[in-house]
C-alpha positions as CSV (number, residue, x, y, z in Angstrom):
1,X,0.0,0.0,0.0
2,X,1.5,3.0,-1.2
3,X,0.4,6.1,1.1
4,X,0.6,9.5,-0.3
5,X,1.7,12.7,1.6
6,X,-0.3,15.9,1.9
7,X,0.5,19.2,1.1
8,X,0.1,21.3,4.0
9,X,-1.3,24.2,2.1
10,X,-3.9,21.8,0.7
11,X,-5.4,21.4,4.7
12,X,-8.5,23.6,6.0
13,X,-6.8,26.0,8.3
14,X,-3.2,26.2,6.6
15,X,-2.5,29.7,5.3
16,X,1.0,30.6,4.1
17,X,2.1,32.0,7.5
18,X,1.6,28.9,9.3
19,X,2.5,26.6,7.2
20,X,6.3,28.4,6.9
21,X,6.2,28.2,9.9
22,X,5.4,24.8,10.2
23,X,8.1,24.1,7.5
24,X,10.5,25.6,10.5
25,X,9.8,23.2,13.0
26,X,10.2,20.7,10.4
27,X,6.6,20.2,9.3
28,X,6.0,19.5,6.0
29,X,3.4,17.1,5.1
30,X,0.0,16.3,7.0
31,X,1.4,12.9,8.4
32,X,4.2,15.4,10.1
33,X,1.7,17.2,11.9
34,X,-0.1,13.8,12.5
35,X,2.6,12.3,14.3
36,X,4.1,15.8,16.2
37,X,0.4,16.4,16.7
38,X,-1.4,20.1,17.1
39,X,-0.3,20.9,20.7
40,X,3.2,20.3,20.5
41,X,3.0,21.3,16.7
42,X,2.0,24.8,18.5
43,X,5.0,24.6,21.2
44,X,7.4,24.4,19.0
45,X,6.0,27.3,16.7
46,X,6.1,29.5,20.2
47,X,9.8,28.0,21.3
48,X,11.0,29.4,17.5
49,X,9.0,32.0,17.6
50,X,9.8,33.5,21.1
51,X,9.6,37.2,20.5
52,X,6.0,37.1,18.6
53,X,2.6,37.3,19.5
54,X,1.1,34.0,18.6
55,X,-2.1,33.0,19.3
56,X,-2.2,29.9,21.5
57,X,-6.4,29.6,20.4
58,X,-5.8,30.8,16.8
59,X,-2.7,28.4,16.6
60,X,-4.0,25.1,17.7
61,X,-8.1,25.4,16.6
62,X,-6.1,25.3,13.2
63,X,-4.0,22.9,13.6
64,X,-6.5,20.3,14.9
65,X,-8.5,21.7,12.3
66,X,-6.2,20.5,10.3
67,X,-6.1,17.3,11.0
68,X,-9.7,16.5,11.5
69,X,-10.7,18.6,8.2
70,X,-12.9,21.1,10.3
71,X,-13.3,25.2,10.1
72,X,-11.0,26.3,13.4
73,X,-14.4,28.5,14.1
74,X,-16.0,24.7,13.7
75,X,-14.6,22.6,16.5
76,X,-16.3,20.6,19.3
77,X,-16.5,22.9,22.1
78,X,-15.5,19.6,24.1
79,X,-12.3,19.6,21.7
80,X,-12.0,23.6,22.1
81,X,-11.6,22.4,26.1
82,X,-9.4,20.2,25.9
83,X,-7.2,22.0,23.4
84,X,-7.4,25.4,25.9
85,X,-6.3,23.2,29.0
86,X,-3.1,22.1,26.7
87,X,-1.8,25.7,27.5
């Protein structure tokens, strides 16, 4: 079985800004995110990105987005939760 990679700019959520700056931690394909996963995805983002103002909320409803092919304004508020208690 022959698994293809995704592009991350192809994923709900992924604008060019995040995706570079997934591509700095090393993330380039969807099954990178899916094996660092959204919440350390997101604390490696901040540890490169010390001196910015990113959004811990913005950051990981995307990501998880991501990975679950949902709208970041579209997630479970049970996943919203559990995300928020990450940070």
């Amino acid at each position: 079985m022959i698994f293809q990679q995704t592009e991350l700019s192809t994923l709900v959520n992924i604008g060019e800004t995040i995706e570079r700056r997934l591509n700095d931690i090393g993330v380039y394909t969807r099954e990178d995110l899916e094996r660092l996963g959204a919440v350390e995805a997101w604390r490696k983002i901040k540890q490169t990105y010390p001196h910015q103002n990113i959004s811990a909320r913005y950051y990981l409803y995307s990501l998880q987005g991501a990975l679950i092919d949902r709208r970041r304004t579209d997630l479970p508020p049970k996943l919203r939760h559990q995300l928020q208690s990450a940070f």
